[in-house]
C-alpha positions in Angstrom: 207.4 74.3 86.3 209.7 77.2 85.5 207.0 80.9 85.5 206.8 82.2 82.2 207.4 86.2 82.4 207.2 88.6 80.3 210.2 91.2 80.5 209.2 94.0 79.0 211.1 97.1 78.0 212.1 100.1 75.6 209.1 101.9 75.0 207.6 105.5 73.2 208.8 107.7 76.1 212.3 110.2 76.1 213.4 107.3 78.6 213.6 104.3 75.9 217.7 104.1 76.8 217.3 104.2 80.5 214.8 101.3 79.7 217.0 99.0 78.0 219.8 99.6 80.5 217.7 98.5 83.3 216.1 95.4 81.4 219.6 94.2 80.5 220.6 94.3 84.3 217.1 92.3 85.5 217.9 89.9 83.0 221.4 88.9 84.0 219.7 89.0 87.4 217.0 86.3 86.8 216.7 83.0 88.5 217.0 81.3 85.0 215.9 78.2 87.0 213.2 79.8 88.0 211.4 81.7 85.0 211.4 80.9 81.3 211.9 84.6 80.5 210.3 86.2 77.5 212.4 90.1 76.7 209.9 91.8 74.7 211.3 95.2 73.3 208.7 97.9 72.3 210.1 100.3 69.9 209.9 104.0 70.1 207.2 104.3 67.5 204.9 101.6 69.7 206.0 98.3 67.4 206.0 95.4 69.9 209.3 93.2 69.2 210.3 89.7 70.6 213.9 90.1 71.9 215.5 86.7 71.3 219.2 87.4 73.0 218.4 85.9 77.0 222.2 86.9 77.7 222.4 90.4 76.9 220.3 93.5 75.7 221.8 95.8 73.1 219.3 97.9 70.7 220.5 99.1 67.4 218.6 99.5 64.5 220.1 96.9 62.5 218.7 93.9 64.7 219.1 90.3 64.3 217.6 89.1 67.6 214.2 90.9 67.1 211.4 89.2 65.9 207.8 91.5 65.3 204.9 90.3 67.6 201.6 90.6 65.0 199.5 89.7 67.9 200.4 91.1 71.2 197.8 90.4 73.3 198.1 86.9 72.3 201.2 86.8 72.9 201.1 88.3 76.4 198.4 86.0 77.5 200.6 82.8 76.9 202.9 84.7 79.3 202.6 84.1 83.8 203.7 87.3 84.9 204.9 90.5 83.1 207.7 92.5 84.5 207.1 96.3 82.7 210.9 98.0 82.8 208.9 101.3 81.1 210.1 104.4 82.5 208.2 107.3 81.6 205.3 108.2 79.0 203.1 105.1 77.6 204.8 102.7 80.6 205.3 104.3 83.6 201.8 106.5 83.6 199.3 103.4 83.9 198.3 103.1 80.3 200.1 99.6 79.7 199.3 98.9 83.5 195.5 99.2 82.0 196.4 97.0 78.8 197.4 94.0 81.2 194.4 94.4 83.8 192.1 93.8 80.7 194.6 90.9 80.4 193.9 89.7 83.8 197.7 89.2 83.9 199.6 89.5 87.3 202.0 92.4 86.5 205.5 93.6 88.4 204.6 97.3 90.8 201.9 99.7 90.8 198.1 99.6 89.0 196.7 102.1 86.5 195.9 104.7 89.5 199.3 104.9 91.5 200.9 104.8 87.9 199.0 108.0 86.5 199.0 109.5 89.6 202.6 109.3 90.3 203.6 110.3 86.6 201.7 113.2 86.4 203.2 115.6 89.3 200.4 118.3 89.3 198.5 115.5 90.3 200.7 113.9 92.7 201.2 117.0 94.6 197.3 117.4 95.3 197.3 114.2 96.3 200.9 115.0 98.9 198.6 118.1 100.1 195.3 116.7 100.9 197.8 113.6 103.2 199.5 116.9 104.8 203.0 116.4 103.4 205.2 118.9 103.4 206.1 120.0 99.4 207.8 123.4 98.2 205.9 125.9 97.3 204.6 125.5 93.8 203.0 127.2 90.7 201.1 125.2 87.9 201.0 126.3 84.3 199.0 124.3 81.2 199.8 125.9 78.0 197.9 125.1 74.6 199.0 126.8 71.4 200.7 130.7 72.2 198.6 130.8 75.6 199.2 130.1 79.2 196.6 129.2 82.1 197.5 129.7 85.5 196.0 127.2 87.6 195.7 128.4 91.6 195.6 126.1 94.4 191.7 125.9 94.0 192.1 125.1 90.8 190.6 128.0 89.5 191.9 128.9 85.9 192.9 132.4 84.3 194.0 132.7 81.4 197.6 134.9 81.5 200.8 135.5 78.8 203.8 134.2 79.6 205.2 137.6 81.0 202.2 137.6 83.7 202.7 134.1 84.4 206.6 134.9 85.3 205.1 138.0 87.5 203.3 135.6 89.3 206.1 133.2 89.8 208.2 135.8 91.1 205.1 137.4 93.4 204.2 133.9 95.1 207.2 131.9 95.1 210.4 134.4 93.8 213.6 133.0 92.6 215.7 130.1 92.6 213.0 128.2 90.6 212.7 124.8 89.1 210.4 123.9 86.0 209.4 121.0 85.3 207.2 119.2 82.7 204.3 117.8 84.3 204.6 114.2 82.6 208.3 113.2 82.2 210.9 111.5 84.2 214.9 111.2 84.7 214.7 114.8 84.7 214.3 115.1 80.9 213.1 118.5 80.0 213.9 120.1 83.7 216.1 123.6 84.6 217.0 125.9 87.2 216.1 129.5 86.7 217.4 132.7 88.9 215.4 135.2 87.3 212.9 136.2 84.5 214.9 136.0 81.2 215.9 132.1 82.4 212.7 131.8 83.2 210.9 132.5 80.3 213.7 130.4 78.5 212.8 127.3 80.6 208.9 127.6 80.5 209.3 127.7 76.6 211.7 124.5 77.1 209.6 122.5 79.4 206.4 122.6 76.6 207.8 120.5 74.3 207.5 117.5 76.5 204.5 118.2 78.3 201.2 120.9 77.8 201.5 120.8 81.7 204.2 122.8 83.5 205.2 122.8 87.7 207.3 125.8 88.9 208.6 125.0 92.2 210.4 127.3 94.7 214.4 125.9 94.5 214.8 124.2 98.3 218.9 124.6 99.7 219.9 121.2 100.8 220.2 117.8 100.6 218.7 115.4 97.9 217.8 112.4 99.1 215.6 109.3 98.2 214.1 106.4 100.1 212.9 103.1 98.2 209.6 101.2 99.1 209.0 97.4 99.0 205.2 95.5 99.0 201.9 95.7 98.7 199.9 95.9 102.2 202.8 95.3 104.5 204.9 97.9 103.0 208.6 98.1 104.1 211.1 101.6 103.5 215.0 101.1 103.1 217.8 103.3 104.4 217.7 107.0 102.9 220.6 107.7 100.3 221.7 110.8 99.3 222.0 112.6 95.9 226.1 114.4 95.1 225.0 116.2 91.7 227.7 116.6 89.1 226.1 119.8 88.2 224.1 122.5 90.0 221.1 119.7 90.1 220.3 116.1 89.4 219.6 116.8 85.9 219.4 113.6 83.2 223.0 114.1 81.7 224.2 114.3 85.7 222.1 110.8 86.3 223.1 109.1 83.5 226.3 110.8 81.4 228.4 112.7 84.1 230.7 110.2 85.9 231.4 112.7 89.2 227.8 112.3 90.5 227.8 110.5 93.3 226.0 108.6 95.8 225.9 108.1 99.3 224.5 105.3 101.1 223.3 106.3 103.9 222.6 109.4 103.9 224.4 111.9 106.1 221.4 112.5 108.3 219.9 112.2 112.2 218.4 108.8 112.7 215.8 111.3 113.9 215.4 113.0 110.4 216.1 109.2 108.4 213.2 107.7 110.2 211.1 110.7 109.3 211.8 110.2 105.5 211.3 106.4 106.0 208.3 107.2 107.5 207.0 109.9 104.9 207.5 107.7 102.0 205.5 104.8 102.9 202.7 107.1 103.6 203.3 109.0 100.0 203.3 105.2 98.4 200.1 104.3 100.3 198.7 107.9 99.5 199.0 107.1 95.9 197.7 103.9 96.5 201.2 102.5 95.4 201.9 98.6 94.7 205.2 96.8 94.9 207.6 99.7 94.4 208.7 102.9 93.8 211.3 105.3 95.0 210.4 108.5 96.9 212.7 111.8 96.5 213.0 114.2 99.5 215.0 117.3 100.1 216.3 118.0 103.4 216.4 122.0 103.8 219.9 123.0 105.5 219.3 125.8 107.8 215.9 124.1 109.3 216.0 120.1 108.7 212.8 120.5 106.8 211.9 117.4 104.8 210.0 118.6 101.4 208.6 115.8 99.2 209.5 116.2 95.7 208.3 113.3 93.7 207.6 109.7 93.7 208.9 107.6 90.7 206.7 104.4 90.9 209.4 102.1 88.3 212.4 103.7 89.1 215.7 102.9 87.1 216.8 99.4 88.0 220.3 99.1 86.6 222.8 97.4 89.0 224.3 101.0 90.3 220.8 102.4 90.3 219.8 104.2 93.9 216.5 102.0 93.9 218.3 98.3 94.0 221.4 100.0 95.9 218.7 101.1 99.0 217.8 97.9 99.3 221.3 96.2 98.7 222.5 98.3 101.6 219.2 96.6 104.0 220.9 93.6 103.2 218.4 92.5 100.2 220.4 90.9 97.1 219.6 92.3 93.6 218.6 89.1 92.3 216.8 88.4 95.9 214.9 92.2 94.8 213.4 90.8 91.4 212.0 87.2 93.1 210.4 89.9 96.0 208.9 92.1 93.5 207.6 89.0 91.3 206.2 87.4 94.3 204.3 90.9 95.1 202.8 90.8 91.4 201.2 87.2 92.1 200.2 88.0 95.2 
């Protein structure tokens, strides 16, 4: 009997492209012997869609192959296991992880508190701190209407404009400096600012995709990422390093600039690899991470300092994506990767 699953991708979030691309390279990755596979394509205004191509994914908005699912929880109870490809707001942050543990529905990677955790990266880096792993030094901003709170490490609030909020940026932590929107991934809505005026710019960027803003002091190195494999017996792959395009990994350098580059491994000690290895199965279990996720690292230059920067907990998962390409290198298939992380969710 063939496992019915649910593939399910697209969704509200800035990443709704980066979505389809991965679903379309799971699904020409399937065991079709093994699983009668149901591609279900949620819109970017939350309509649910059944996706009827099972050879290849290509949204456009004049669709033949969709069909509008009137009852989704209906529908998603008929279903074995669901395989969420949702990168980002609405699929990465635990709120459809929630929908399918009222479900009672075995699901692919991590539950509703890894997910939120890991999305929202104010909250992940209290949870880094409090397991004693090294992060760069950090200053967190939540802004609502013309105001800005400045949140300290106590999490005491005061209110401040945004010219004292860039005083205090360049007291505690000084320039290079990265801002980030709290809640985002693929590195939508992130910039690189050597002084005030950029600053100020980028701050004003960041909040229009989150209310929550991280200002982190710029680290000089090497970019790196390690993926993470199970549940309980958790395994780490080789490290691979990040060749930006531009000055940083920024989304059109992931995704739109061909010169980026990977390298696989990483051009590091074996000392300083097994560190990372080491690091990120402890920042997955931290989280209390399930199934997957890919952990990013810099590696200072002048020291060999290893600074967590983030854990993405459903990583991209197109065929040249680093998460897939780790493992690929450890001697684990692609298609081998999916039946793993299926067996993980039924477990």
């Amino acid at each position: 009997m063939k496992i019915k699953l649910g593939l399910i991708f697209g969704g509200m979030s800035t990443e709704n492209e980066v979505s389809v691309m991965s679903a379309n390279s799971i699904l020409k990755n399937l065991d079709k012997k093994k699983y009668e596979i149901f591609p279900i394509y949620i819109s970017k205004n939350g309509e649910w869609y059944q996706y009827n191509n099972l050879e290849n994914i290509e949204i456009s908005e004049d669709m033949d192959d969709l069909n509008k699912i009137e009852n989704i929880m209906k529908y998603l109870q008929k279903l074995d296991v669901l395989f969420p490809v949702l990168h980002g707001a609405y699929g990465e942050d635990g709120t459809i992880q929630g929908l399918f543990e009222i479900l009672k529905k075995p699901y692919v990677g991590c539950g509703v508190l890894a997910s939120s955790v890991g999305m929202d990266k104010a909250y992940t880096k209290v949870v880094f701190d409090k397991a004693n792993i090294c992060q760069a030094p950090y200053i967190y901003l939540k802004q609502y209407k013309d105001q800005y709170t400045y949140i300290d490490k106590e999490f005491n609030e005061k209110k401040v404009s945004l010219d004292e909020a860039v005083d205090i940026v360049e007291k505690e932590i000084d320039f290079p400096v990265f801002i980030k929107p709290a809640n985002s991934g693929s590195s939508v809505g992130i910039n690189k600012a050597k002084n005030k005026e950029e600053l100020k710019k980028y701050i004003e960027y960041a909040k229009r995709f989150d209310k929550k803003i991280l200002i982190e002091k710029g680290i000089l190195g090497q970019e790196v990422e390690c993926a993470v494999l199970g549940n309980d017996d958790v395994i780490a792959s080789c490290v691979g390093e990040i060749k930006p395009a531009d000055e940083f990994y920024s989304y059109d350098a992931k995704y739109q600039n061909e010169n980026s580059k990977t390298l696989i491994p990483a051009n590091l000690t074996q000392e300083v690899s097994n560190e990372i290895r080491k690091l990120a199965i402890k920042a997955f279990k931290a989280i209390d991470g399930k199934g997957l996720s890919r952990v990013d690292f810099f590696v200072e230059d002048k020291t060999n300092q290893i600074y967590i920067n983030e854990i993405n907990t459903l990583p991209g998962f197109t065929k040249i994506s680093m998460y897939p390409k780790l493992f690929e290198a450890e001697g684990i298939q692609y298609n081998e990767l999916l039946d793993k992380l299926i067996e993980l969710a039924q477990e």
